[in-house]
N, C-alpha and C positions, 0 to 999 in steps of 0.2 A: 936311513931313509932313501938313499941310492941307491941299494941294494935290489932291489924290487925287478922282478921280470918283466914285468909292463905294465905301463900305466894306461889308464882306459879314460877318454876324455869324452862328454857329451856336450854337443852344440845346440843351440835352439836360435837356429839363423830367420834372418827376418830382412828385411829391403836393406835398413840404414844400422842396423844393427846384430850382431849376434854374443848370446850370454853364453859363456862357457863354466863350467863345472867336470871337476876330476876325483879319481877316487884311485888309490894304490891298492896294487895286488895281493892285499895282505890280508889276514884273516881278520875281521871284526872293524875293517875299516869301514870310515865312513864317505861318504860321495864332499868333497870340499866345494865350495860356490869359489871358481876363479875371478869374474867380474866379468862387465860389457866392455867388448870390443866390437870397434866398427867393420862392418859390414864389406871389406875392402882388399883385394890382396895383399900388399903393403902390411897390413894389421897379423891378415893370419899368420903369414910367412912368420911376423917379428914372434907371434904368440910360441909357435912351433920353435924357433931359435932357443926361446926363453926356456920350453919343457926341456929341450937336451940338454942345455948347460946345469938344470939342476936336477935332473937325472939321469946322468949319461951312461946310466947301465941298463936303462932300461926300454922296453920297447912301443912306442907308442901306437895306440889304437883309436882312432877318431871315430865319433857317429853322428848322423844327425838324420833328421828325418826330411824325406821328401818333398817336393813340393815346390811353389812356381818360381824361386827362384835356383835351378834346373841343378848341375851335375858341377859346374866351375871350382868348386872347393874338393870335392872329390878328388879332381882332376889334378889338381893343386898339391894338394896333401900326399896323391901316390907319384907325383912327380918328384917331391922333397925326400921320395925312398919310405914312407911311413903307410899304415897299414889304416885304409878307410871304410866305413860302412854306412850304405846309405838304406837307412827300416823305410817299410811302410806304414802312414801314422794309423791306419787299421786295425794292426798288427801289433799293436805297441799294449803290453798288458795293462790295465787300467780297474783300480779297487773300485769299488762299486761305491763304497762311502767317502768316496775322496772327490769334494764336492769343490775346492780349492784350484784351480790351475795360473798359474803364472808362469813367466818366459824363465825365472830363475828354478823353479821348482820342477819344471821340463826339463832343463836342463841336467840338474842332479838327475834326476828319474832315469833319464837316458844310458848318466855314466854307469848306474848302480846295475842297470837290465843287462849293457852290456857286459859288463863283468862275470853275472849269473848267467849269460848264454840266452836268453828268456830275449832276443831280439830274432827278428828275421828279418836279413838284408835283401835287398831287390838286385834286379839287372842292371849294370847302367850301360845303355847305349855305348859305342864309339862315337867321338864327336861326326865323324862321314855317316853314321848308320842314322844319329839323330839330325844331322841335317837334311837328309831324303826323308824321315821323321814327320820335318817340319815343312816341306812340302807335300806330302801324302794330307796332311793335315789341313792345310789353305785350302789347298782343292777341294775339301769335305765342306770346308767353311762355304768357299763361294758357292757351293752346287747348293747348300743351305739357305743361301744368300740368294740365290736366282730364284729359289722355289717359291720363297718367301714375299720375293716381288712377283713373282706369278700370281699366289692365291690374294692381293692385295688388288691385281687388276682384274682378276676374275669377280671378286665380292663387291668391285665399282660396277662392273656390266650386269652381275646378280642384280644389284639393289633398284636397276635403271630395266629391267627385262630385257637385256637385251644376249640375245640366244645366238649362240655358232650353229650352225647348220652343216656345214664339216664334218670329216670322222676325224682329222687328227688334231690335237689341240697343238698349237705351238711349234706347228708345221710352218715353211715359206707361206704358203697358200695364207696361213692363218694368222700370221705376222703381217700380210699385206692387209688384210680384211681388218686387222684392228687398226691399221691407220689411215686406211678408209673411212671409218669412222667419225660422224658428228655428231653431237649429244646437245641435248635442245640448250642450257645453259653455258655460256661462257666459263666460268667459274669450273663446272664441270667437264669443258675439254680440254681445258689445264691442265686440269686431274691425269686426265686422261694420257695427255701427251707426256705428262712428268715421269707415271708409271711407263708408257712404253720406252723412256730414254733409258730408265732405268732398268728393264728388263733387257736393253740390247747390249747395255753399258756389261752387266754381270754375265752375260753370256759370252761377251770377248772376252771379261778376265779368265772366265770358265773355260775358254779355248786358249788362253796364254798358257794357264799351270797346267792344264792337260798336254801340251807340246813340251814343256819345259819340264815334267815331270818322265815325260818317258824319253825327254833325253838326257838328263842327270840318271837316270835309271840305268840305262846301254855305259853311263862309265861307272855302275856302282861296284862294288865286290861281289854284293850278292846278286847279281844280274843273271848269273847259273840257276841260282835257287827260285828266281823270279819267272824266267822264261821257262825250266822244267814245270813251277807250278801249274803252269800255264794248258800243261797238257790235260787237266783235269776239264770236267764238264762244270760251268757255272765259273771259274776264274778265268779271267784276261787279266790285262795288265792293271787294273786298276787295285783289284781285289788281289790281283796275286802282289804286287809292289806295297800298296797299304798291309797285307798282313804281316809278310817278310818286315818291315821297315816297325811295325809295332810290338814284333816277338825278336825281332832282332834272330842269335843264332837257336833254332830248335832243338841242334842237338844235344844242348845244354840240359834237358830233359833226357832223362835215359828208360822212360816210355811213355806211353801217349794218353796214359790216361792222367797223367800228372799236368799233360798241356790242357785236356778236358778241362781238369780242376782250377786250372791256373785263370782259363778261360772263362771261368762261371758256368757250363755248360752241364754242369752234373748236377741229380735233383739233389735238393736238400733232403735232410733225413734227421729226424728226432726218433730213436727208437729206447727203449726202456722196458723194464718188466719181461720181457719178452712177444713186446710190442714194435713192430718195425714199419712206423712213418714215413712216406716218402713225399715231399711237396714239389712246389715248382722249382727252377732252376736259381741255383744261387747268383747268379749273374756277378760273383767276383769279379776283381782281375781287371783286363783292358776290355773294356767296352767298346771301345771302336774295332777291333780286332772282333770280337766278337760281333758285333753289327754287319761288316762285312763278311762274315759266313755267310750268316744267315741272308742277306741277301743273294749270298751264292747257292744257295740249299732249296732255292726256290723252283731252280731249275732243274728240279731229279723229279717232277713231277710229270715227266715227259717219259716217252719209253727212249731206252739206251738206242742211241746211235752214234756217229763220229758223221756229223756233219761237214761242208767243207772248210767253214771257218776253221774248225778244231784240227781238222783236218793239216790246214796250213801251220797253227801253232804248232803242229808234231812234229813238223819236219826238221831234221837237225840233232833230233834225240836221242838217249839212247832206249834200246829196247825194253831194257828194264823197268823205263819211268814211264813207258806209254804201258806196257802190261800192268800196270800197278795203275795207272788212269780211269784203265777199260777195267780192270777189278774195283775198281770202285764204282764207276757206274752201270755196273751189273748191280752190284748189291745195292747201292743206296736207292736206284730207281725199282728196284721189286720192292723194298724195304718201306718205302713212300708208299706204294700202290699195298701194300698188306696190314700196311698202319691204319690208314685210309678205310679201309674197308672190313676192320676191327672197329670202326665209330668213332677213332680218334681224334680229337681236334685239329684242327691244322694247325695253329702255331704249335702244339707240342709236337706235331709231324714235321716239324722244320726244322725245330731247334734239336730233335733227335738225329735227323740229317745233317745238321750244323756240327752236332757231335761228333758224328764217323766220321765227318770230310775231314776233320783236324788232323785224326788219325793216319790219313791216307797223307795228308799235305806232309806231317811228321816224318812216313815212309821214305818221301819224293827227297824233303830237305836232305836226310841222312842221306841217301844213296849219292846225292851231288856231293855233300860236303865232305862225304868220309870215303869219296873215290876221286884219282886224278881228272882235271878238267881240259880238256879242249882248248889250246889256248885263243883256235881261231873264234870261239864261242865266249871266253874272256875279254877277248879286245873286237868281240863287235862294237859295230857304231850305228847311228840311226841313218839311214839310207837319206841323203841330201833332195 
C-alpha cells in the first residue's frame, strides 16, 4: 500500500469546513471518502503530516476547486514542499444524469478527475500581484458605487422636473447648482441633501484608491509592464494596472490567441455536417479584464494620432514598444472605420477591437519581460 508513486487527494473546502477524499495510483482503485476537517491551518498541516507517515513513498497531489475562499491552502500546501492544483469549477467534467451533489461526493469526483488528468488548473496570483488585485478591484467597486448614487439623485430631480441647464453633468459648476437647490417639501430636501453627502462621500473614496492605487503600482514588479502598456492609445494607468494585475504574467501564454480565448473574446462556433456556425463572443475567462478592453477599444474610433498626453506616457521607452503602439493603432483605427462602414454593429466593432488590443498588449508584455529592464525605470517612485 506504500508502495504507490503518488497519491491524489481532492478537497471540497468551504468557510468552517473542508471534506477530503483520496484515491491511490493504482490501477482499478477507487477514490476513498477521508472525512471533515476543519477549515483551519492547524487542520490541514496535521491532515498533510498524517498522508506522509502512511505513505512515505509516495508523492502527494492536492486539488480543490476555486472560489471565495481565495488561494491560502494552495499556498500552504506548496509551502509543505507538496504538489497543489487549484480547477476552475466550470471546467470541472460533470455527467449529465448525475443529478446528486454533495460536499462528500465533490470531494471523491475531484480525487478521481485528478488522477485521469480530465482537470484544468488555473493561475494563481503571487500574494503582491493579488494584492494590487484587490485594489484594482475597490476602485471598480467604488467608481460603481459613486455612479450608483449618481443615477439615485438624478431620478430624485427626474421625478420633481427639475432640469440642469449646463452642458456638463457633475462638473464643480454643477455640484454647486445642486446644493443650491430647494424642493418645495421638507421631507424631500432631506432626500436631497442625504444623496448629495453621499455622492461627495464616494467621490473622495474614489480619489483615495485612485492615489493609492497608482502609488502601490510605481513599487509593483510589474510597474515595466504597466507603464510600457501605457504607450498604447485607449490604456492609462487605470486600464493598463487593472489588466496586468487580473492576467497577472502574459507570458505564460505562448501566443495570443490563447489570451483571446482565455479572455472570452473569441466568437462561439457550433459547426457540424459541414456546417460552420459562428455566434456572439464566448465571454469566458475574467470578465473584468475583459470589461476593461473594451472600454479601451472605444477609442480607435478616432483617426491615429500621438496626441500630447500619449505623447508624455512614451517618454522613457524603448523604441520597440512605441513601434508596436503606433502599429497598432494604425491598424485597429482603419480596422474600426472599415468595419464600420461594412454595416457592422458597433459593439461587435469594439469587442473585435478589444480583440487585437490583447494581441498587441501580449507583444508590449513579452518584449518588457523577456528583455533586461532599466533599473532606474524599476525603482521609480510617484513624484511627491
Amino acid at each position: 500500500m506504500n508502495k504507490h508513486n503518488i497519491l491524489f487527494i481532492g478537497f471540497d473546502t468551504h468557510k468552517v469546513f473542508t471534506e477530503v477524499a483520496y484515491i491511490e495510483d493504482q490501477r482499478g482503485a477507487r477514490p476513498v471518502h477521508y472525512g471533515r476537517i476543519p477549515s483551519a491551518k492547524g487542520a490541514i498541516k496535521k491532515l498533510v503530516r498524517q498522508f506522509e507517515s502512511k505513505y512515505p513513498q509516495a508523492t502527494l497531489h492536492f486539488v480543490y476547486e476555486a472560489g471565495p475562499c481565495g488561494y491560502w491552502i494552495y499556498r500552504l500546501i506548496t509551502s509543505l514542499g507538496h504538489c497543489c492544483y487549484v480547477v476552475a469549477p466550470s471546467l470541472i467534467p460533470k455527467k449529465p444524469g448525475d443529478k446528486i451533489k454533495t460536499d462528500k461526493r465533490d470531494a471523491l469526483r475531484l480525487a478521481k478527475l485528478l488522477k485521469t488528468e480530465d482537470l484544468t488548473p488555473i493561475y494563481v496570483p503571487e500574494p503582491e500581484d493579488e494584492s494590487i488585485r484587490d485594489l484594482s478591484r475597490a476602485r471598480e467597486t467604488a467608481m460603481k458605487d459613486l455612479n450608483d448614487a449618481r443615477f439615485q439623485l438624478k431620478a430624485l430631480l427626474l421625478r420633481n422636473n427639475i432640469n440642469y441647464q449646463g452642458t456638463a453633468n457633475w462638473s464643480k459648476k454643477h455640484l454647486r447648482w445642486l446644493c443650491e437647490l430647494v424642493l418645495a417639501h421638507p421631507a424631500q430636501q432631506i432626500v436631497l441633501q442625504e444623496y448629495l453627502q453621499t455622492v461627495n462621500e464616494r467621490i473622495a473614496r474614489l480619489e483615495r484608491l485612485d492615489n493609492e492605487l497608482q502609488h502601490q503600482v510605481h513599487q509593483w514588479r510589474y510597474y515595466p509592464v504597466v507603464k510600457a502598456l501605457q504607450a498604447m492609445r485607449g490604456v492609462r494607468l487605470i486600464v493598463a494596472a487593472g489588466v496586468t494585475a487580473e492576467l497577472g504574467d502574459l507570458t505564460r501564454f505562448d501566443h495570443p490567441r490563447k489570451l483571446m480565448s482565455y479572455l472570452g473574446l473569441v466568437p462561439g462556433e457550433h459547426s457540424s455536417g459541414g456546417k460552420r456556425r459562428l455566434g456572439a463572443i464566448t465571454k469566458c475567462g475574467n470578465n473584468r479584464a475583459r470589461r476593461l478592453l473594451i472600454e479601451g477599444a472605444h477609442s480607435y474610433r478616432y483617426t491615429a494620432n500621438i496626441s500630447t498626453e500619449m505623447q508624455k506616457r512614451q517618454e522613457g521607452l524603448p523604441k520597440d514598444i512605441v513601434d508596436i503602439a503606433w502599429k497598432a493603432q494604425l491598424r485597429l483605427c482603419q480596422r474600426y472605420q472599415r468595419l464600420m462602414h461594412r454595416g457592422k454593429h458597433y459593439n461587435l466593432v469594439v469587442a473585435a477591437i478589444a480583440r487585437e488590443m490583447i494581441a498587441y498588449i501580449w507583444a508590449i508584455a513579452k518584449e518588457v519581460l523577456l528583455t533586461p529592464v532599466d533599473p532606474k525605470l524599476r525603482l521609480s517612485r510617484v513624484p511627491a
